[in-house]
C-alpha positions as CSV (number, residue, x, y, z in Angstrom):
1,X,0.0,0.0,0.0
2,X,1.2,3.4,-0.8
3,X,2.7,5.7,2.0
4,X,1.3,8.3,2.8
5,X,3.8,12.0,3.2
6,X,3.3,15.3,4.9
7,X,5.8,18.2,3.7
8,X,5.6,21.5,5.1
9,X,6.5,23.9,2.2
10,X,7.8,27.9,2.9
11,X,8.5,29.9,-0.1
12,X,9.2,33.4,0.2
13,X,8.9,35.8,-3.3
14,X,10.7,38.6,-3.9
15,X,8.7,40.8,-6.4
16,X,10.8,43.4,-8.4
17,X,8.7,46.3,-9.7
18,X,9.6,47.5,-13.2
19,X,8.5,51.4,-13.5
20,X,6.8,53.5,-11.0
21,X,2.7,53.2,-11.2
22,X,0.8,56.4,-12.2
23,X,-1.1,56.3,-9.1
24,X,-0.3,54.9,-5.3
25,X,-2.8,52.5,-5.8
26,X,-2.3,51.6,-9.2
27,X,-1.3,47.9,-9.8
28,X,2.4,47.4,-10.4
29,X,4.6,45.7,-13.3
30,X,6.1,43.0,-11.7
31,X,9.2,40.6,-13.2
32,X,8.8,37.2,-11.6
33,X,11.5,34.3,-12.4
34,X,12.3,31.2,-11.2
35,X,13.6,27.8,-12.8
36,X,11.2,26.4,-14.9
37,X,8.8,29.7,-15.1
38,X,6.2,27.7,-13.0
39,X,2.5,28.8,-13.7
40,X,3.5,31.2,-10.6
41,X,6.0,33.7,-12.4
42,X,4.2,33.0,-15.8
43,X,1.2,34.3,-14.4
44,X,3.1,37.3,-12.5
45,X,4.8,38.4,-16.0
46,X,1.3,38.2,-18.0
47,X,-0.6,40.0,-15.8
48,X,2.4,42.9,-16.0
49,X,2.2,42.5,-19.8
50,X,-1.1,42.2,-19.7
51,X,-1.8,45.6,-17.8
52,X,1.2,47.1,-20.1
53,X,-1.1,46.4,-23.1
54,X,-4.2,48.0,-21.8
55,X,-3.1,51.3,-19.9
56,X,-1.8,52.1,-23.6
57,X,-4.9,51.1,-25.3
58,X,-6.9,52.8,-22.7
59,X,-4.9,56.1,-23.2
60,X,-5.4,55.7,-27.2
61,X,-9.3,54.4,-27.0
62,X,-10.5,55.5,-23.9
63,X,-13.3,53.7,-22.6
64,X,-15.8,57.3,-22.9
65,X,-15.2,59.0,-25.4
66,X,-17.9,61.7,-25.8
67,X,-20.6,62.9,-23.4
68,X,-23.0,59.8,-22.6
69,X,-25.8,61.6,-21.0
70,X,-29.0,60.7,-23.9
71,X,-30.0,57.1,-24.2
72,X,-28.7,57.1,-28.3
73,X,-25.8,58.8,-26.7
74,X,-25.2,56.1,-24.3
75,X,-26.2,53.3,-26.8
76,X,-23.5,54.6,-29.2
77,X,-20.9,54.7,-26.0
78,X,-22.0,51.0,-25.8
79,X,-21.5,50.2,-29.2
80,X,-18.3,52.0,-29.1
81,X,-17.2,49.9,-26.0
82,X,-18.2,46.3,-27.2
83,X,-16.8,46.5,-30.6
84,X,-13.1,47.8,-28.9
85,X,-13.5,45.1,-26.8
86,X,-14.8,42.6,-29.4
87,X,-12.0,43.6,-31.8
88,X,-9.3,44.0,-29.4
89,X,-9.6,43.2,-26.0
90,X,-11.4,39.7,-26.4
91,X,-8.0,38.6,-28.9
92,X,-5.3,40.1,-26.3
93,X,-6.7,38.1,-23.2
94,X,-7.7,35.4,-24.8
95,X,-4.0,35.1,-26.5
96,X,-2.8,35.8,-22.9
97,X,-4.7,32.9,-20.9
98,X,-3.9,30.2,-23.5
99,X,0.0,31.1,-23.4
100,X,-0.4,30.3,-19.7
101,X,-2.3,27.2,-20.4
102,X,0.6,26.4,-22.7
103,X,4.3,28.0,-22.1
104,X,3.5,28.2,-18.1
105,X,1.6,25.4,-17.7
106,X,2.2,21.9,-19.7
107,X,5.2,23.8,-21.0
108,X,6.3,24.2,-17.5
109,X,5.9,20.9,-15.8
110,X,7.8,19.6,-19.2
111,X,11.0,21.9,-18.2
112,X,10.6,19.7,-14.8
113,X,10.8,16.6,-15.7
114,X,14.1,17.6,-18.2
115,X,11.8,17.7,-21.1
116,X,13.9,19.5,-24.7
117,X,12.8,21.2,-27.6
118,X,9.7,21.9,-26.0
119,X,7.8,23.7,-28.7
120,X,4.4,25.4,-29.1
121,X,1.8,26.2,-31.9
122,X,-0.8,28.8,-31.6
123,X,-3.9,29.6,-33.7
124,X,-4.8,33.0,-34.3
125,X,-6.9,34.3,-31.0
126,X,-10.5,34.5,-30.9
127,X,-12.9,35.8,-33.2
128,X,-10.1,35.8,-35.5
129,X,-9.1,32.1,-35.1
130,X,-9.9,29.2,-33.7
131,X,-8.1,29.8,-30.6
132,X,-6.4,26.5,-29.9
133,X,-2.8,26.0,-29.2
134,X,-0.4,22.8,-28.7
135,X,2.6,22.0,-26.8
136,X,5.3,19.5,-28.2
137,X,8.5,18.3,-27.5
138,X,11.2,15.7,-29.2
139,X,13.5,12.9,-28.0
140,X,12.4,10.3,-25.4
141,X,11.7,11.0,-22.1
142,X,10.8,8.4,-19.1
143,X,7.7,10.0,-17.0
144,X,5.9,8.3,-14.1
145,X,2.3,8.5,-13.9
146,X,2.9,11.3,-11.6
147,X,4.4,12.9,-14.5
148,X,1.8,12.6,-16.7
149,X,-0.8,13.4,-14.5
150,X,0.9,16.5,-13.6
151,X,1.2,17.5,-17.4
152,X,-2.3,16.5,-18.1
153,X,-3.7,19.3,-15.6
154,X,-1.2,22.0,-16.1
155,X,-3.2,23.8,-18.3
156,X,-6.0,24.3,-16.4
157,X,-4.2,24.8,-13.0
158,X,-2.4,27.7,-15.1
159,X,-5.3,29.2,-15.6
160,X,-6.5,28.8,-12.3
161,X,-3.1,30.6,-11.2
162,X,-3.2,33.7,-13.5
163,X,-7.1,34.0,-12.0
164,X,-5.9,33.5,-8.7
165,X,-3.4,36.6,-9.1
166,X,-6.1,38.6,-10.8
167,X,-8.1,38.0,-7.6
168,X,-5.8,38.5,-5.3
169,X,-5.0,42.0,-6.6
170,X,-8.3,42.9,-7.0
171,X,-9.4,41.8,-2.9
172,X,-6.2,44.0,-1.6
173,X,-7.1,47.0,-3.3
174,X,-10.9,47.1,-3.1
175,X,-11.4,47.2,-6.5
176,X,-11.3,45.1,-10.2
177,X,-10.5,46.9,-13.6
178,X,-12.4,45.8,-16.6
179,X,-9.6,44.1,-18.4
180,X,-9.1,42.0,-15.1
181,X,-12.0,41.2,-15.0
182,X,-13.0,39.7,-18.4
183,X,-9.6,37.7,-17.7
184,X,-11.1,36.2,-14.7
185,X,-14.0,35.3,-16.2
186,X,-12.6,33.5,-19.1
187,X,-10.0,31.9,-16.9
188,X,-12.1,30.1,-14.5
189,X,-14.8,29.8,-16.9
190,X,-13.0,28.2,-19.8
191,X,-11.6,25.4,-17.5
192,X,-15.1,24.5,-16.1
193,X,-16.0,24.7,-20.3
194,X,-13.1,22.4,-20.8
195,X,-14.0,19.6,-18.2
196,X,-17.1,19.5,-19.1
197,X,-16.3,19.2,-22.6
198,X,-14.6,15.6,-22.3
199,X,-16.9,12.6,-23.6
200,X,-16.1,9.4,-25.3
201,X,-15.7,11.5,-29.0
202,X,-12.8,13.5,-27.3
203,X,-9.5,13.3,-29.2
204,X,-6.2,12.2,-27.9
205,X,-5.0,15.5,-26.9
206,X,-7.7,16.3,-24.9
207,X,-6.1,17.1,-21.4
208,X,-9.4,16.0,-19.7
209,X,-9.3,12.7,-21.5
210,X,-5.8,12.1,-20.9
211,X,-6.3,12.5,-17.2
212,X,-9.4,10.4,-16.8
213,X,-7.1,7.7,-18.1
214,X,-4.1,8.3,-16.6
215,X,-6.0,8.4,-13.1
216,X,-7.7,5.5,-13.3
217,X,-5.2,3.2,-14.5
218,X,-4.1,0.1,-11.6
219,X,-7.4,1.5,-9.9
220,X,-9.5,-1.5,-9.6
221,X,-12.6,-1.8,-7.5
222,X,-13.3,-2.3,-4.4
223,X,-9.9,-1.2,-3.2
224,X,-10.3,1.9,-5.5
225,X,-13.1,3.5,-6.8
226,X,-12.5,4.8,-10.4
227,X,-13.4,8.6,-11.5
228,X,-15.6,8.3,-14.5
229,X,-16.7,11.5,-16.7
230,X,-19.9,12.2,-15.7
231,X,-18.4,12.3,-11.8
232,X,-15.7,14.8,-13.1
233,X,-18.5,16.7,-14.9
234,X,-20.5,16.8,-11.8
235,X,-17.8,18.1,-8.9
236,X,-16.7,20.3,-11.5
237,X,-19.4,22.9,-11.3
238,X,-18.2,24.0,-7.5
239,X,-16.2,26.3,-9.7
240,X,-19.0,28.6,-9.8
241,X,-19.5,28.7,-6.1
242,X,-17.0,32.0,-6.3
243,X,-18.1,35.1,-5.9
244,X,-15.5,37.1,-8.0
245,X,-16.8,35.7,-10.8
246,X,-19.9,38.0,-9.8
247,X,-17.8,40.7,-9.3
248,X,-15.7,40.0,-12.6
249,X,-19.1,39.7,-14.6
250,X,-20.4,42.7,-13.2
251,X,-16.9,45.3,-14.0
252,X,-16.6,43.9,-17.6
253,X,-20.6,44.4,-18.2
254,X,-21.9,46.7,-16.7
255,X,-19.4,49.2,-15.0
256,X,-17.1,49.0,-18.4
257,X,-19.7,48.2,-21.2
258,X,-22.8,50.2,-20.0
259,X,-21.2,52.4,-18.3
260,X,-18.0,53.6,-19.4
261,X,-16.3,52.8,-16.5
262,X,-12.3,51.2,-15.8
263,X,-12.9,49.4,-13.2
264,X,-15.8,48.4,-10.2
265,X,-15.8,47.5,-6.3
266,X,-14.8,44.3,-4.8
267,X,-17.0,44.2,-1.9
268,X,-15.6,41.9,0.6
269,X,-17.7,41.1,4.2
270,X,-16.8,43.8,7.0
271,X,-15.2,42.5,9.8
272,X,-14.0,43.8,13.4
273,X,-10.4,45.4,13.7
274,X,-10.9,47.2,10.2
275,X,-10.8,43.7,8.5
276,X,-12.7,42.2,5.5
277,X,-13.5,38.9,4.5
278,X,-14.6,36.6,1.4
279,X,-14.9,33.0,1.1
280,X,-14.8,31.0,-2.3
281,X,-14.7,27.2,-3.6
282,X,-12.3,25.9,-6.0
283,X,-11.8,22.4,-7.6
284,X,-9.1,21.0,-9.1
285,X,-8.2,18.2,-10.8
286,X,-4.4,17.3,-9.5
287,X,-1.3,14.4,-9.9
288,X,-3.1,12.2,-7.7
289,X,-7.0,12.7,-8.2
290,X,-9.1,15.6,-7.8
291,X,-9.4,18.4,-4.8
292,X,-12.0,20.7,-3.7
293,X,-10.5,23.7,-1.2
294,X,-12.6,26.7,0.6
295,X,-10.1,29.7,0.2
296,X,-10.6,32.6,2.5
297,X,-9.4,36.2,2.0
298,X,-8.9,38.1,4.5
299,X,-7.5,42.0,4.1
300,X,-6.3,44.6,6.6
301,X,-4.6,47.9,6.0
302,X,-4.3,47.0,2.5
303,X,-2.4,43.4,3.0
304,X,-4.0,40.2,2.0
305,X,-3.8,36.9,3.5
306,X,-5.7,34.1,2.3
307,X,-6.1,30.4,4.4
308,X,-6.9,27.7,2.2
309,X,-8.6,24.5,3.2
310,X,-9.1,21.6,1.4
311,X,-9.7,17.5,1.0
312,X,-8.6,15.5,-2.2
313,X,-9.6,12.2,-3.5
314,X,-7.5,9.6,-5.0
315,X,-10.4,7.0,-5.6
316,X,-8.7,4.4,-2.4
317,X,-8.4,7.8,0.7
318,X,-8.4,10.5,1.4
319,X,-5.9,13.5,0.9
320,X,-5.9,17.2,2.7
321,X,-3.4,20.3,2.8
322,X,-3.8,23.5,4.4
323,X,-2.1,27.0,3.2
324,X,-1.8,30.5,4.2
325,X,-0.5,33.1,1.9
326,X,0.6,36.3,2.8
327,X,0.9,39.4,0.3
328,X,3.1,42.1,0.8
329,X,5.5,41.1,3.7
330,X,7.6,43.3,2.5
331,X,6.8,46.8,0.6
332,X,9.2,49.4,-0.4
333,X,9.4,51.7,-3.2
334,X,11.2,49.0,-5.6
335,X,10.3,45.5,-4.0
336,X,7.9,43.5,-2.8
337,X,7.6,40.4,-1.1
338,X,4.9,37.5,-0.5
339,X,5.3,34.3,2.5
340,X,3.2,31.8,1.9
341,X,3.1,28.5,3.6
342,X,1.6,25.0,3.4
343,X,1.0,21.6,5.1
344,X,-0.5,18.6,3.1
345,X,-0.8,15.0,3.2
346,X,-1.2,13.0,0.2
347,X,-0.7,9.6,-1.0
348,X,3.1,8.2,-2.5
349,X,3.2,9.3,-5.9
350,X,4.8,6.6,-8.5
């Protein structure tokens, strides 16, 4: 039977801002490395380039551009709004969240594992492509299961990373801009879409397929239960049991598009001690089965720390792990730095 390990993990990240932000509260361009350019510094360095791309559109397009007070007036501002966004917004974060999924996430567990010539393939963005991408690489290379369990569900845990930093932003300073926000959404969004997308027609590539199979193979009933689609399909929806995707929906439609607006509050619940507080569900499908955590944010004096809490399944036990992460340690002018922490148990991975 295999072992079961618990690891404590610290990891302290030193953030290095690149220009000074127009505004004290403005977000700043941050430059995050590290070995392999984990989904962790790729989605630090998107967001940067990310929020490079749309502070010059915005200056060059502004969101209003003319007095909005009649309803044609404010119909044209609409109209104005959807097709900049439609013609290029929608392209740029789209482009952005599937060079996570790819270069930062199956790209990166591949630099891992000692993986070379790792190579990727894009189509053009959406609407004026298909959208896809692929990741490749040449020569042979031994993986465990592990392995290939942890490269099936890169992509989507990229995802979940680069929305993760969008959020965490957003709940530390009160407030989500438009182009965050539509990020978000598509994010989290697209990975539910994609999970629920597997069935028996799915092609090879299919990260959802590949992991249904990888996770289920040696698990034979009754000393394992096996994860079947329609199981998958069904944990999946805790997704939407997280209420920034509210909040992400309401700043790209309504503050932005009806109302000419760059960004909208991110209401958290008031607490004693000048603290506030939001819960949220996540799930996850991981190297050794699938996970369902409660996060919890929690913000004071402009500094957010978030406890997560959560219980995995490998179809023969149980798993857990238990995190806290703690923004802005250290702030100066030039640098900032993040703690974060984490005990879990899981089974031996082969």
């Amino acid at each position: 039977m295999a072992t079961r390990r618990r690891v404590i993990a610290l990891l302290f990240s030193a953030h290095f801002l690149c220009g000074v932000a127009g505004a004290q509260d403005d977000p700043p361009y941050v430059v995050l490395l590290d070995r392999d350019m984990t989904p962790a510094a790729g989605a630090a360095d998107l967001l940067s380039l990310h929020r490079a791309a749309g502070a010059v559109e915005d200056r060059w397009l502004p969101p209003a551009r003319f007095d909005e007070s009649t309803r044609v007036r404010r119909a044209l501002g609409i109209g104005y709004r959807f097709g900049k966004w439609f013609g290029l917004d929608l392209p740029q974060d789209h482009f952005f969240m599937v060079v996570g999924h790819e270069v930062f996430g199956h790209g990166a567990r591949l630099r891992e594992i000692g993986a070379r010539h790792v190579k990727y393939g894009f189509d053009a963005p959406i609407p004026y492509g298909p959208g896809g991408a692929v990741t490749s690489f040449s020569g042979d290379l031994l993986v465990t299961r592990a392995d290939a369990l942890a490269i099936d569900t890169a992509g989507i845990e990229a995802q979940n990373v680069l929305a993760d930093a969008v959020a965490r932003h957003a709940l530390a300073g009160g407030a989500l801009p438009y182009r965050d926000g539509w990020l978000y959404l598509e994010s989290r969004l697209d990975g539910l879409r994609y999970i629920r997308s597997v069935s028996p027609r799915s092609p090879e590539g299919h990260d959802v397929r590949s992991f249904l199979i990888e996770v289920n193979d040696q698990c034979d009933p009754p000393a394992c239960t096996p994860l079947d689609a329609a199981t998958l399909k069904r944990r999946a929806l805790l997704m939407l049991a997280d209420p920034m995707l509210a909040y992400a929906g309401y700043a790209w439609a309504f503050a932005y598009l009806v109302r000419g607006q760059t960004s909208a509050p991110a209401p958290m619940i008031p607490l004693p001690h000048d603290m506030r507080y939001l819960p949220a569900l996540r799930f996850e499908m991981t190297p050794y089965g699938t996970a369902v955590t409660t996060e919890h944010a929690i913000v004071r004096r402009g500094r957010l720390t978030s406890v997560s809490v959560g219980v995995g399944d490998t179809g023969r036990r149980r798993a857990w792990q238990i995190g806290v992460t703690a923004m802005d340690v250290v702030r100066t002018a030039r640098v900032r730095g993040d703690i974060a922490a984490g005990v879990w148990e899981q089974p031996a991975l082969d």
